[in-house]
N, C-alpha and C positions, 0 to 999 in steps of 0.2 A: 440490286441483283435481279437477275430474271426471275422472276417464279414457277413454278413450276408442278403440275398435275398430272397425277395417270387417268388414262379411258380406257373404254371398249368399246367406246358409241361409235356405230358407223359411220366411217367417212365422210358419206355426204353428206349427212345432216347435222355435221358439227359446224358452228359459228365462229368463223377465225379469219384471218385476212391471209392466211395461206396454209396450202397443205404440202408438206416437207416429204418428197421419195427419193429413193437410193436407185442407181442405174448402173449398172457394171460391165465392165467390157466384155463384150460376147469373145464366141473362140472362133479358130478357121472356120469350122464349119459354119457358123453365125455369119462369115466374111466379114466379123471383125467387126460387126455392128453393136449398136448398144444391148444390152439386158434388163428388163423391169424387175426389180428385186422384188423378193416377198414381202407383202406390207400394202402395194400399191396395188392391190388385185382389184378394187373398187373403183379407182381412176383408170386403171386396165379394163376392165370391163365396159366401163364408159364409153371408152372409144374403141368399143366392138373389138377388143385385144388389139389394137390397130396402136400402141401406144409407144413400141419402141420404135418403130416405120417412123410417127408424128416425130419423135424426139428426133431421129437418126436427120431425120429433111431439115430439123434447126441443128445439124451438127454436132451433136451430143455421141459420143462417142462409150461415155461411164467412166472415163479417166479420171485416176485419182483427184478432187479438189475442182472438178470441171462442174460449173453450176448452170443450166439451162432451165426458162421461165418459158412458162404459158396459159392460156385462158385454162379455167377451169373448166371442166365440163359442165351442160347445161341439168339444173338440178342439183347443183352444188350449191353448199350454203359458202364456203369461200369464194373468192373469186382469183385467185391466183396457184397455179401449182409450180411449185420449184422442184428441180429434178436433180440431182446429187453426185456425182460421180462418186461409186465406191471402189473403184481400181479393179484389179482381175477379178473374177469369179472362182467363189470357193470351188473346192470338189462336191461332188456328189454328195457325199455322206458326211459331211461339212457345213456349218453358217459362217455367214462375217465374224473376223475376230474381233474383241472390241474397240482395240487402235482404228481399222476402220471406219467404225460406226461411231467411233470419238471423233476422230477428223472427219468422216461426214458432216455430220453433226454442227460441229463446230463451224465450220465452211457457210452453211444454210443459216446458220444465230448471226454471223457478222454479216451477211450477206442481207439479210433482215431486217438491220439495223432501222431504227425508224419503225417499225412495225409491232402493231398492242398485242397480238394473237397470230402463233402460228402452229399447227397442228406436223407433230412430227411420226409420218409412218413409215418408217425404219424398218428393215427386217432384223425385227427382237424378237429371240425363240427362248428368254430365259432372263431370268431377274440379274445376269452381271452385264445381259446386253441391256438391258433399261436402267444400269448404271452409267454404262458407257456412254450412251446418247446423252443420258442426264449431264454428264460433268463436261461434254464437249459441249452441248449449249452453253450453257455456264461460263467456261473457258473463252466460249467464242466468242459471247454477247461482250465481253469485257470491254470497257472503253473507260480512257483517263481523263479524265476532262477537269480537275480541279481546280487548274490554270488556266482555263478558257472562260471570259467574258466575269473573272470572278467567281465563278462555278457555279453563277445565276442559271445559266443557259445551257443544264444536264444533257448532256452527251453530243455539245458542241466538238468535242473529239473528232467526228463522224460527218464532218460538215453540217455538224445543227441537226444531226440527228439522232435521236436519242438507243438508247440500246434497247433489243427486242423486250418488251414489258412481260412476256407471258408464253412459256412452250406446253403443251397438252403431249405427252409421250402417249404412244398406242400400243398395245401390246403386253399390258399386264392388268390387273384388277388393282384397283385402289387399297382395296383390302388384303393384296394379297402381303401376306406376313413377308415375305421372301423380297419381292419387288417394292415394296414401302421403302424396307431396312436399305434395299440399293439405293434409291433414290434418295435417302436420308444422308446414307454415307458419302453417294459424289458431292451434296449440297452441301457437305463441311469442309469437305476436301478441297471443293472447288472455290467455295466461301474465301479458306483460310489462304488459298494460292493467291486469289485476285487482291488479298490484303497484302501478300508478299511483293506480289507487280507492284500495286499502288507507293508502297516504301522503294522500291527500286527505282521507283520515276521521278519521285518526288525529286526535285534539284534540291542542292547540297545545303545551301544557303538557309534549309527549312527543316534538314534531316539531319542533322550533328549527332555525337553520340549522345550528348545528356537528352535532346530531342527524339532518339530512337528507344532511349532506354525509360524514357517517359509512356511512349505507345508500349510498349512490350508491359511494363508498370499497371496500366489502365487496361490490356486485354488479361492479363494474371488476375486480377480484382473479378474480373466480370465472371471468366471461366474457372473460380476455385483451382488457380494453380500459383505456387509458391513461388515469391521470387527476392531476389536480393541482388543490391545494387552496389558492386563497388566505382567509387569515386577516387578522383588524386591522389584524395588522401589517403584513402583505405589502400591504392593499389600501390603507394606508396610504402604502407606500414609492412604491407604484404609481399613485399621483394618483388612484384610482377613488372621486370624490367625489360622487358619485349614489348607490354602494350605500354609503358611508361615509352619507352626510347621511341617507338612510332609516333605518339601521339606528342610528342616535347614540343614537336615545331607551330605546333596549333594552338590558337587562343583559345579553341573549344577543346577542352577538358578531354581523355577518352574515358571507357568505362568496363566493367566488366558485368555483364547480367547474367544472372543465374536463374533458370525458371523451371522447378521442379512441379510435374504431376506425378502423382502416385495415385495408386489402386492399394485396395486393402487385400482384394485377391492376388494383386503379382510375384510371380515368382522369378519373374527374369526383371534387372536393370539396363535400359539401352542410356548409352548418353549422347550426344550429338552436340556438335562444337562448329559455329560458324563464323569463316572470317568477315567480318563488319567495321571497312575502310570506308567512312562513307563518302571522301572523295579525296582521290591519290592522286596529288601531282607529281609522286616520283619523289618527293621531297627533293634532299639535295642534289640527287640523281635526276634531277628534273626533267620527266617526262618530254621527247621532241613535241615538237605544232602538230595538230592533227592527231594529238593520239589523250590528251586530255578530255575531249569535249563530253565523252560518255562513262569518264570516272564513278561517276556517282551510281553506278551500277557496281562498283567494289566492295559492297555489302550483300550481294547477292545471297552469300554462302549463309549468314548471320538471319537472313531475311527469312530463307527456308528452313532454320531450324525455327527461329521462331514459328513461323505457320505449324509447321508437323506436331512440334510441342501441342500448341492450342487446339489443333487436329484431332490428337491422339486425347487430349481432355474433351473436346466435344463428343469423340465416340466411344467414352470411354473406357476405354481399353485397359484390358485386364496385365498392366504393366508398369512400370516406372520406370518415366522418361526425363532425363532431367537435360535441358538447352542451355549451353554457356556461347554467348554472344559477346565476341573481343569486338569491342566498338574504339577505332580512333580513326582522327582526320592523321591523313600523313602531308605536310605544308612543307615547304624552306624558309626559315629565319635564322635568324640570330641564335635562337634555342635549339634549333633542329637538331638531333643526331646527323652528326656528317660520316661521311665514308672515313672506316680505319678508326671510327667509334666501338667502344668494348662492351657489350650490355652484361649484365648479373640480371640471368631470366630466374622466372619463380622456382624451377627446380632446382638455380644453385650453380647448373652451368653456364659457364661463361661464351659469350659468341663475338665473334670477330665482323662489324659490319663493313663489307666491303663493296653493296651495293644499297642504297634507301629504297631505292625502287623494290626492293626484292623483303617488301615490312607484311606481306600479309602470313608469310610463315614465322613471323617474329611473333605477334600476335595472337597466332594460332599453337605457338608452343606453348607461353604460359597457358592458356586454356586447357591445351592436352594434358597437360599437368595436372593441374586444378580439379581436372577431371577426373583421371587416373588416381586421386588422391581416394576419390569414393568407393573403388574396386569395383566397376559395373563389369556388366557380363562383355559388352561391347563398347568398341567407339567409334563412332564415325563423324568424321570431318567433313564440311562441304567450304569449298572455298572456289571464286575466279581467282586462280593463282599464279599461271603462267602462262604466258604467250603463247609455250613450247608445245603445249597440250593442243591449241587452235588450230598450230602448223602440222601437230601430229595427225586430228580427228576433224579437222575439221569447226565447221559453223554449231551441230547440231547435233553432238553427240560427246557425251563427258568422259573423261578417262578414269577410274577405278584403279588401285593401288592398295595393299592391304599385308599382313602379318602374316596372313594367314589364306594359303591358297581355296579351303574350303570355302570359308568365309568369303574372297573375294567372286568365288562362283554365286555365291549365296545371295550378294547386293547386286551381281550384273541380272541375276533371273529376276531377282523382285522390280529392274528399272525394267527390263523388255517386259517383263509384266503390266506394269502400267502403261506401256508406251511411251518410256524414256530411253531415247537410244544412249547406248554406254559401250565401254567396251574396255577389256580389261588387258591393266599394263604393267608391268615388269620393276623389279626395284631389283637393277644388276648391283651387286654388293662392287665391282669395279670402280662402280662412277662415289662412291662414297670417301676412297683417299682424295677428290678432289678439293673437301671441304676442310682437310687439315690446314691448321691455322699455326704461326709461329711464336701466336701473342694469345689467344684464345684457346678454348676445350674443343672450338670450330667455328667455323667461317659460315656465314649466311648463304657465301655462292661459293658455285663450283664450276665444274666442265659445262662449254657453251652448251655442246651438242646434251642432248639427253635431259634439256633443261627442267621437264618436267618431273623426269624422274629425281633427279638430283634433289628437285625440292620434294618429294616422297620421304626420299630418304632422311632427309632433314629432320623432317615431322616424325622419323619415328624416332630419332633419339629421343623425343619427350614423349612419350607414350611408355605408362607405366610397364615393371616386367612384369610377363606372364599375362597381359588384357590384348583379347582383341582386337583389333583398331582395319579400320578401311580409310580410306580419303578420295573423295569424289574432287576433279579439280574440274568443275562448270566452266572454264573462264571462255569456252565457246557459245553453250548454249544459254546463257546468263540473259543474255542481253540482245537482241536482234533488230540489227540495223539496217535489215533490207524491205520490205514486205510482207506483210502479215500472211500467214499459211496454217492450212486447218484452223486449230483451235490457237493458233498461236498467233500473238498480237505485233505488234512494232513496239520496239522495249521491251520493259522490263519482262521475263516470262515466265517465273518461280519453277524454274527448272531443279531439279532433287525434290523438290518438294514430298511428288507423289509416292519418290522412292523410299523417302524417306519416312512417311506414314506407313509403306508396306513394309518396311523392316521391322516399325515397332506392330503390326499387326501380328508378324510373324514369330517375333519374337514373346509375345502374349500367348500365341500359340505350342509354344516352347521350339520352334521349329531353327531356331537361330538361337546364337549366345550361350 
């Protein structure tokens, strides 16, 4: 991981192999040219205020994610400035929000890559923007390399180069109480995400469930949080025939983990339940060509609770959070549940499978259960679980579904908060006659159209009565297969993550649940 330091020493006479500014698009009256954000007033100065003219002649515009290099000025202890596009220009009586200053941020850390020291002068006017900056480096700098050359040859990812070693944020006092604490908090947060990417990339062949429920096992040990492991057998004894009937067709085992933190101070319980397929061929429903290669990203959901858990005990949070992780391979064999297979799930009702493809809400029932068995204040699910959601939202934004209309305003504010796009969606009580079964208490699928919803609705027949519950379905922004942007990588992207740390912050708060 990057490391990471606050200053106040001026500009020029810091020691780094680059200095990081923000540049924003000017308005009409500007003619549309670039803007030198606050932070960069010493490199501005340098060149006789002449500095958005130099930038504007290399084409720099300040557009979102746009990165333009140049000599430093002379009398610089750097010898490089990079210049940041940070999209419009607030108002007057306004700074950068910190999505922003995160995807700036993030933008300049990959852009880096290779580089031991780089001084970031952002316009930070207050310790949640010196978080912001903080957790998009971090985010940014992330590179997977543990498959490359044997993992001799650290952040071969990057063509052999390695990830930024070292960011100096500007704009708060090391000491200061306020700006420590932010910079402490993205560096767990952002810690616990890039552990969630690295499980998401890992190929299949290395991440099974007894293999994921082994890391989850070893980060519970380190960070004092409670966990329990059921096996075949146990899930066996235990009636949990949703993760049994998924995981049949596989030689590797599935599992179910349980990973409680608690506070002696909490007064609210959140739970969080992730689905962890760790790689779907559709089973017997077997997946067409071309749509297998990036399965092993189907633990995404399971991936983010885990982090948040460990999150939420790193900062330790005046709460109790407890993570159920439904871990199985979904395979075709001889064992596999086939279509028009009957499962007995852990609460006793019976489901009619009439698609394999459609196992991660099978697995995510008994969990909700399991769950709902403890009476928390709250539940929230994260799972990539429909296609349907992708076609609805899109690449980069999850869809929300919940019990509860409050509550589901409650989880879209804390994702636009962090800068998770979200957006909240609808459980039409119509599309639920589609699930009636003639041999079952209910059928796995239902009506094509509304497919998202339809698996909402699913998941809440198992959600106990009377509890809270929301359900994030990520199966867009899980995984990104195009291009790395802002802070955001190619693969795995531990998306929920963040929200999911702010629900139990908020929940600590008494503000939720």
């Amino acid at each position: 991981m990057t490391a990471l330091t606050l200053s106040t020493a001026a500009v020029p006479g810091l020691r780094a192999d680059a200095i990081v500014i923000g540049v924003a698009k000017g308005t009409a009256s500007k003619a549309g040219g670039p803007v030198v954000a606050p932070g960069a007033e010493a490199v501005d100065q340098a060149y006789d205020g002449g500095l958005a003219g130099v930038l504007e002649t290399l084409g720099a515009s300040g557009a979102e994610g746009e990165v333009t290099k140049l000599p430093a000025p002379s009398g610089f202890k750097a010898p490089l400035v990079v210049a940041v596009g940070l999209g419009a220009r607030p108002g007057k009586d306004s700074g950068y929000d910190g999505e922003a200053l995160r995807r700036a941020a993030g933008v300049a850390a990959r852009t880096l890559a290779g580089t031991k020291k780089a001084v970031f002068a952002l316009p930070v006017t207050d310790a949640a923007g010196a978080g912001a900056v903080a957790e998009g480096v971090l985010l940014g700098a992330y590179s997977f390399d543990a498959y490359k050359d044997n993992g001799k040859n650290s952040g071969n990812g990057r063509n052999g180069k390695a990830p930024l070693a070292e960011g100096v944020l500007l704009g708060g006092k090391p000491r200061d109480k306020a700006f420590k604490a932010a910079v402490e908090r993205a560096t767990a947060v952002a810690e616990e995400l890039n552990r969630a990417r690295d499980l998401i990339n890992t190929p299949p062949n290395d991440l099974d469930p007894e293999a994921f429920a082994a890391v989850a096992q070893a980060a519970a040990k380190e960070h004092g949080i409670k966990v329990q492991v059921l096996d075949e057998k146990a899930l066996t004894k235990g009636g949990y025939g949703g993760i049994l009937g998924v995981g049949a067709g596989s030689a590797a085992g599935p599992r179910l983990v349980k990973l409680s933190y608690t506070s002696s101070k909490a007064k609210k319980h959140l739970a969080l339940v992730g689905k962890g397929i760790t790689y779907d061929s559709g089973g017997i429903s077997l997946k067409p060509a071309g749509h297998n290669e990036t399965m092993k990203c189907d633990m995404s959901g399971a991936a983010a609770v885990f982090a948040a858990v460990v999150a939420a005990a790193r900062l330790g949070l005046e709460v109790n959070v407890t993570g159920w992780l439904a871990l199985a391979e979904n395979m075709p064999s001889g064992s596999a549940t086939r279509p028009g297979d009957v499962l007995r799930m852990y609460s006793g009702k019976t489901v009619e499978v009439l698609n394999t493809d459609a196992e991660g809400r099978l697995v995510l029932a008994d969990a909700l259960w399991a769950a709902s068995a403890e009476k928390p204040d709250a539940i929230v699910d994260v799972a990539t679980l429909t296609g349907a959601m992708v076609l609805a939202l899109g690449n980069r934004t999850f869809g929300i579904m919940a019990n509860d209309d409050a509550f589901r305003s409650a989880v879209h504010e804390a994702a636009e908060e962090v800068g998770e796009p979200a957006w909240q969606m609808p459980l039409p009580e119509h599309l639920r006659k589609g699930m009636d079964s003639a041999t079952a208490d209910i059928a796995n699928m239902g009506e094509r159209m509304g497919g998202g919803l339809v698996a909402g609705l699913f998941l809440r027949e198992f959600v106990g009565e009377g509890i809270t519950w929301a359900h994030l379905d990520i199966a867009g922004p899980a995984f990104n297969e195009g291009g790395p942007f802002g802070y955001t990588p190619k693969g795995g992207t531990g998306s929920a993550v963040r929200t999911l740390v702010r629900l139990a912050e908020l929940a600590a708060a008494g503000e939720i649940g």
